[in-house]
C-alpha positions, -999 to +999 in steps of 0.1 A: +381-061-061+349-069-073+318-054-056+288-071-048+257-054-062+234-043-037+196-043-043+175-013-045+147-003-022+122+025-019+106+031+014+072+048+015+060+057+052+047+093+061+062+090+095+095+106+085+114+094+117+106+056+114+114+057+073+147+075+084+153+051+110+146+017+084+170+033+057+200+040+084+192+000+095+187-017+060+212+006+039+245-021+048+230-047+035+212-027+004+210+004-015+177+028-004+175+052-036+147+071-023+121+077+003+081+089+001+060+098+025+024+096+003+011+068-020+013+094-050+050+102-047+057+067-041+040+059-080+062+085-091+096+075-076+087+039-089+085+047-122+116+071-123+137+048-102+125+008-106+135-002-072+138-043-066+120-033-032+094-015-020+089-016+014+059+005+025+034+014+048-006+005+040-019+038+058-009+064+040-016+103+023-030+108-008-032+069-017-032+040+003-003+013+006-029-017-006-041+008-036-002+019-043+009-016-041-014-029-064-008+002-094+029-005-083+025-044-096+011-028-132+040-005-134+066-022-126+059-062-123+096-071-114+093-048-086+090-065-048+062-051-023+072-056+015+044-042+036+057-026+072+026-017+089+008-016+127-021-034+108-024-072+123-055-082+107-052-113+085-078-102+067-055-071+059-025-092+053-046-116+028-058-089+010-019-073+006-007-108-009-036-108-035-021-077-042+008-085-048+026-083-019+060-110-012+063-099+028+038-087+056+060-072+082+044-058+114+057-025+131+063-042+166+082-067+147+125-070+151+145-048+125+161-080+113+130-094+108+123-069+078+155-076+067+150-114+064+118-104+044+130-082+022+160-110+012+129-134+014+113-112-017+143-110-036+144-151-044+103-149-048+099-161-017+067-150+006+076-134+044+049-133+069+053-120+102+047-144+132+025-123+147-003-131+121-015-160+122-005-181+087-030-203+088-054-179+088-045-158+057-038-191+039-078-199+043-085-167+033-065-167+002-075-201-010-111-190+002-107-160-024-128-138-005-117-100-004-125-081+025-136-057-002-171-060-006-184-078-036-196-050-054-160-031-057-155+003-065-133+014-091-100+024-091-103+059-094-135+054-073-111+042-049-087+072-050-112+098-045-127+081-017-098+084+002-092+117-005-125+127+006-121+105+032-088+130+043-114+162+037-105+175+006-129+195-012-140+188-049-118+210-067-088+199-043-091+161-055-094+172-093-065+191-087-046+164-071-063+137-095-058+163-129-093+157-130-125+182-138-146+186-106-179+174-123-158+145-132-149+138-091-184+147-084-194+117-110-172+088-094-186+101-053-222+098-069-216+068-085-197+051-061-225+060-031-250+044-055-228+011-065-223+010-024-260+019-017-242+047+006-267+078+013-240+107+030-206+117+035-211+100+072-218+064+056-184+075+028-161+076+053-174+045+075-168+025+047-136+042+041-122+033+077-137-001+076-117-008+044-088+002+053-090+031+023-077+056+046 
């Protein structure tokens, strides 16, 4: 008898319970080869295993969803991105699809709604939860204005903000970055001055308000 192949899926949510509870829900209908609960093991479990699906969270450890999603995209194009999160914003959700994103999913959302995204992703389809108003994020797409300020930070800008942002020290993020601490000390500077940020204080606002951590 001939088997029908079941897609692969990655799930990256640091609440271990709810990432537990979406694999024991999805895993009839498809094949969940792994599970991360930090942006940075999700990177690494895409490139060893090359899911179809990724379904994770935006708020996460060590690297955000919308950060992970978008490094996901330059690692593995083919793979899906299926963003489960409490965030309703449309702004948010606009911001995921110019990611890269095929499905916005919130958390208060039906289990079988996730499902019918994730099958949505598989034939290139786009999956938008109800909740958020379409309309909305399709003016703010074809408007092609970031909620990300103009004058962007980096990348790796990006990254160590939001570990500082958690409250690791210098030498912490260089360790977690393989970077030299000068060299983190380098991107906060530079990225306070691109930002025309003075302190830590005004660092972390900006982190919150961007949804970095």
């Amino acid at each position: 008898m001939e088997h029908r192949h079941r897609a692969r899926l990655l799930i990256a949510d640091d609440h271990t319970l709810l990432a537990e509870a979406c694999k024991s829900f999805l895993e009839p209908e498809f094949e969940v080869v792994g599970i991360a609960d930090n942006g940075r093991t999700l990177l690494r479990l895409v490139s060893e295993l090359r899911p179809d699906v990724v379904v994770l969270d935006i708020a996460m450890p060590k690297l955000n969803g919308l950060d992970a999603g978008e490094q996901i995209k330059h690692l593995s194009p083919t793979t899906k991105l299926v963003f489960l999160t409490m965030d309703m914003s449309p702004e948010v959700a606009a911001e995921a699809f110019r990611r890269g994103a095929s499905g916005y999913v919130v958390k208060s959302s039906s289990a079988e709604e996730l499902a019918r995204a994730i099958r949505r992703a598989l034939k290139s389809e786009s999956y938008l939860s109800p909740a958020i108003t379409k309309e909305t994020v399709e003016f703010l797409l074809r408007s092609g204005d970031s909620y990300v300020e103009e004058k962007r930070i980096t990348r790796r800008q990006s990254e160590v903000l939001q570990l500082l942002a958690e409250g690791l020290s210098m030498k912490e993020i260089a360790n977690v970055l393989n970077l030299k601490p000068g060299t983190v000390a380098f991107h906060k500077y530079k990225m306070m001055e691109t930002l025309g940020l003075k302190s830590n204080a005004e660092l972390l606002q900006y982190a919150i308000k961007h949804h970095v951590v």
